[in-house]
C-alpha positions as CSV (number, residue, x, y, z in Angstrom):
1,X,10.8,3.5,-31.8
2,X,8.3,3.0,-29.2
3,X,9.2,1.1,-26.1
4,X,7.9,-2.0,-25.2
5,X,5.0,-3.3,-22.8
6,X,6.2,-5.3,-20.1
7,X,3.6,-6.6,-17.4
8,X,6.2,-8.0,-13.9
9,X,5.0,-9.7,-10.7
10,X,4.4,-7.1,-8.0
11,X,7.9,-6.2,-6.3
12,X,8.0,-5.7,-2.8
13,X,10.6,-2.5,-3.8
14,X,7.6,-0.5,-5.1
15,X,6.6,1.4,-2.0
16,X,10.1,2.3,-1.1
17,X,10.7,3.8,-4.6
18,X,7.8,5.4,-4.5
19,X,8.6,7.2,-0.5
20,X,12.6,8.1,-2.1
21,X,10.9,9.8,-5.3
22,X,7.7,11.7,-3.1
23,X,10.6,12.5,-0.1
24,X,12.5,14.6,-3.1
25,X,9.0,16.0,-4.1
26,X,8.0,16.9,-1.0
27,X,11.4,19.1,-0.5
28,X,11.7,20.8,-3.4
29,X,7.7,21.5,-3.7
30,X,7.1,22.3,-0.1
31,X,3.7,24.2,0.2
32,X,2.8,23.7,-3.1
33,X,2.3,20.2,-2.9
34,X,-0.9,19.6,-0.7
35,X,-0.7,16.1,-1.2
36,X,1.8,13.2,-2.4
37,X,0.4,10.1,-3.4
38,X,1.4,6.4,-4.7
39,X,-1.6,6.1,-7.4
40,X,-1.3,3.2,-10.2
41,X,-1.0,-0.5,-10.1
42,X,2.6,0.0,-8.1
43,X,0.4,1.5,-5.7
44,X,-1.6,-1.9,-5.1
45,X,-0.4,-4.8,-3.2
46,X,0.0,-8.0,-5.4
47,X,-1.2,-6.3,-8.2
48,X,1.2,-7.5,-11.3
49,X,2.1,-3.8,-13.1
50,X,4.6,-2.4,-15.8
51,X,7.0,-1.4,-13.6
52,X,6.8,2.8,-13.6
53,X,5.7,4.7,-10.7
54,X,3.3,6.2,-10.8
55,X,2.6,9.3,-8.4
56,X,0.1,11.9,-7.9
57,X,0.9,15.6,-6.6
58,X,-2.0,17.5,-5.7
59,X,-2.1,21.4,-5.7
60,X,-4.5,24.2,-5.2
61,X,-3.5,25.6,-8.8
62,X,-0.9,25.0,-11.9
63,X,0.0,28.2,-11.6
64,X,2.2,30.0,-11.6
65,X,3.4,27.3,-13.9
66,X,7.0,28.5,-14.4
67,X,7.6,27.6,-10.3
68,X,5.9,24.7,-10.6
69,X,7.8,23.2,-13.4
70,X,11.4,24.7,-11.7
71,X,10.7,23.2,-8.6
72,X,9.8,19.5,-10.3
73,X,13.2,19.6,-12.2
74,X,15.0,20.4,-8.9
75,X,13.3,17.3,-7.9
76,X,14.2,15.3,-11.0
77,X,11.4,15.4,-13.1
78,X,11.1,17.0,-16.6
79,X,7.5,18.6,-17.6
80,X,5.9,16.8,-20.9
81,X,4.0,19.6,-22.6
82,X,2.7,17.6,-25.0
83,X,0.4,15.3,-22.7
84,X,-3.3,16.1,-24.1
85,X,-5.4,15.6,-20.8
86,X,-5.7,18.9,-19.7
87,X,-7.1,18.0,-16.5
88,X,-2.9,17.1,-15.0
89,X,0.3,18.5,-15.7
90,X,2.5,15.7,-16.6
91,X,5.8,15.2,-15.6
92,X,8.6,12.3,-16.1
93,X,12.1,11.3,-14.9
94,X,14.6,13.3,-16.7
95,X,17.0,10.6,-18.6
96,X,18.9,7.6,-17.1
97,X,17.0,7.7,-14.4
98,X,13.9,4.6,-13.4
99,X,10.8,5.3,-14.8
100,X,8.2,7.3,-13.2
101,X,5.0,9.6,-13.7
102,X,4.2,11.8,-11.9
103,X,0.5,13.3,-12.4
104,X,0.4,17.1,-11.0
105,X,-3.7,17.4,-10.6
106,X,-5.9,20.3,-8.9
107,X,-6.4,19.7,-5.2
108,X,-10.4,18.2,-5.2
109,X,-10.8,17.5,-8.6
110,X,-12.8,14.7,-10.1
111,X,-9.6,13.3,-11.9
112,X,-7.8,13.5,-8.6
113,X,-9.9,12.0,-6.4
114,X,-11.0,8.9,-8.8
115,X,-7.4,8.2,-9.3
116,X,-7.2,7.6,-5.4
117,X,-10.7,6.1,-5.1
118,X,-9.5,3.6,-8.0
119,X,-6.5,2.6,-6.4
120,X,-8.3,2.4,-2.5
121,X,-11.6,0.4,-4.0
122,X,-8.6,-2.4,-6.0
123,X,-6.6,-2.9,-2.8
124,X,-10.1,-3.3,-0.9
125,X,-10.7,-6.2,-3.8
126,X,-8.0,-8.4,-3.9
127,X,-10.6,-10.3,-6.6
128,X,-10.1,-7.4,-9.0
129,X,-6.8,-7.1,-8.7
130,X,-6.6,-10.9,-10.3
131,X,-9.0,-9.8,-13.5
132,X,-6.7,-6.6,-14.1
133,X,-3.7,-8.7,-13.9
134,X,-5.2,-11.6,-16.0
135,X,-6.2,-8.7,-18.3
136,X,-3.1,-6.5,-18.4
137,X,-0.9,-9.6,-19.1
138,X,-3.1,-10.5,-22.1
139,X,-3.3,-7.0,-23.6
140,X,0.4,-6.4,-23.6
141,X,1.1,-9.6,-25.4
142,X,-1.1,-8.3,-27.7
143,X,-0.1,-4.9,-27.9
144,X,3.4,-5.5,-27.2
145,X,4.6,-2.1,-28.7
146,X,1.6,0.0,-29.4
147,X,1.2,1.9,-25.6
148,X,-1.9,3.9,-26.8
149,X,-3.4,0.8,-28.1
150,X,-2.9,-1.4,-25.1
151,X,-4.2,2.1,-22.5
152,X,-7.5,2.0,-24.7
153,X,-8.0,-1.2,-24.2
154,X,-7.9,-1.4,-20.7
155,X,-10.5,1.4,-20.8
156,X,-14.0,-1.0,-20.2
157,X,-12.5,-2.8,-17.3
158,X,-11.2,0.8,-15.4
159,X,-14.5,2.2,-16.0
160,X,-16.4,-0.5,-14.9
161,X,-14.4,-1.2,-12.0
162,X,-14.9,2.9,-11.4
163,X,-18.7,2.2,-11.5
164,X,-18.4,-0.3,-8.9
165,X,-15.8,1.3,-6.7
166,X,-18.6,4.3,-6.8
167,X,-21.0,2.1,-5.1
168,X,-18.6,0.8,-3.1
169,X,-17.9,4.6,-2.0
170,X,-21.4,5.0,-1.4
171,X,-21.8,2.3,0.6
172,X,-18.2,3.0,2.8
173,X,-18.4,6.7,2.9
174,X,-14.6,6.2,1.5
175,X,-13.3,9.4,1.1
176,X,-9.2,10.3,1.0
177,X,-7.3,8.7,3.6
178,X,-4.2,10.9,4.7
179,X,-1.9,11.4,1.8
180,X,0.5,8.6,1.7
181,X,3.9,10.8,2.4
C-alpha cells in the first residue's frame, strides 16, 4: 500500500528538526561528512512541503561503503539499496521514527551542488516559492497515492526553475554558502 501525498503549510519546527537529525549526523559521521545540509522544500521559508526532511550529506567518496552505512545506522538511519539514482546513496529513518531523507552525494558533484543551488535560488524568489506551492498542492490532489507519478510531474517546473536559478548563478556568482550545521 503506498502512502499518501500530503502537501502542509510551512511549520516553523522544520529547521529545528532538521539541526537535531544533522547534530546526530555530524557525531556519528565525523570526518566523513564534509558537509550537512537542509535541502528540499523544508529547507525553504514559507514554502508549503510534504512534511519529510530532507538532508544532504556530502562526502569525498561512498566508500568504503560498509563504514558509511554503520555509521548512518548509529545515527538512525537505514540505507535503501534499492534507490536507482546512482549519483546518492539513499538513506531513511529506521521505523517509528519522523520521516526523513537523507541524500549521501559526492563532495562537488553536479547533483550536489544543484540540490543546494535549487534550494538557495527558491528562498532568493519568494515568487517561486508561491507557483511550486500552487503546483505541489494541485499535483498531490491529483496523485494522491501514486509518489512516482506526482515526482514526474513536478519535473518541468524544477527544471525550469534550475534553468533560471543557472542564470541567476551567473549573474550572483552564487556559489555554496557554509554548510548549514
Amino acid at each position: 500500500m503506498s502512502e499518501r501525498i500530503e502537501v502542509v503549510a510551512y511549520r516553523d519546527e522544520w529547521p529545528r528538526m532538521f539541526s537535531e537529525r544533522a547534530k546526530r549526523l555530524r557525531e556519528a559521521l565525523g570526518e566523513l561528512a564534509i558537509r550537512i545540509d537542509h535541502i528540499g522544500s523544508t529547507s525553504v521559508p514559507w514554502l508549503d512541503a510534504k512534511p519529510v526532511i530532507d538532508i544532504q550529506v556530502s562526502v569525498a567518496s561512498f566508500e568504503p561503503m560498509d563504514e558509511l552505512t554503520d555509521r548512518m545506522r548509529a545515527a538512525g538511519f537505514a540505507y535503501r539499496k534499492e534507490n536507482p539514482d546512482l549519483s546518492k546513496r539513499y538513506f531513511r529513518e529506521l521505523p517509528g521514527e519522523e520521516r526523513t531523507h537523507v541524500h549521501v552525494r559526492r563532495s562537488g558533484s553536479w547533483s550536489e551542488q544543484m540540490s543546494l543551488l535549487f534550494r538557495d535560488f527558491l528562498r532568493a524568489h519568494p515568487e517561486r516559492c508561491q507557483d511550486y506551492a500552487a503546483l505541489k498542492y494541485r499535483l498531490a490532489e491529483q496523485y494522491r497515492d501514486e509518489r512516482a507519478l506526482y515526482v514526474d510531474a513536478k519535473s518541468p517546473f524544477i527544471w525550469r526553475r534550475l534553468q533560471e536559478a543557472h542564470k541567476w548563478s551567473q549573474l550572483t556568482g552564487w556559489q555554496a554558502g557554509k554548510t548549514d550545521l
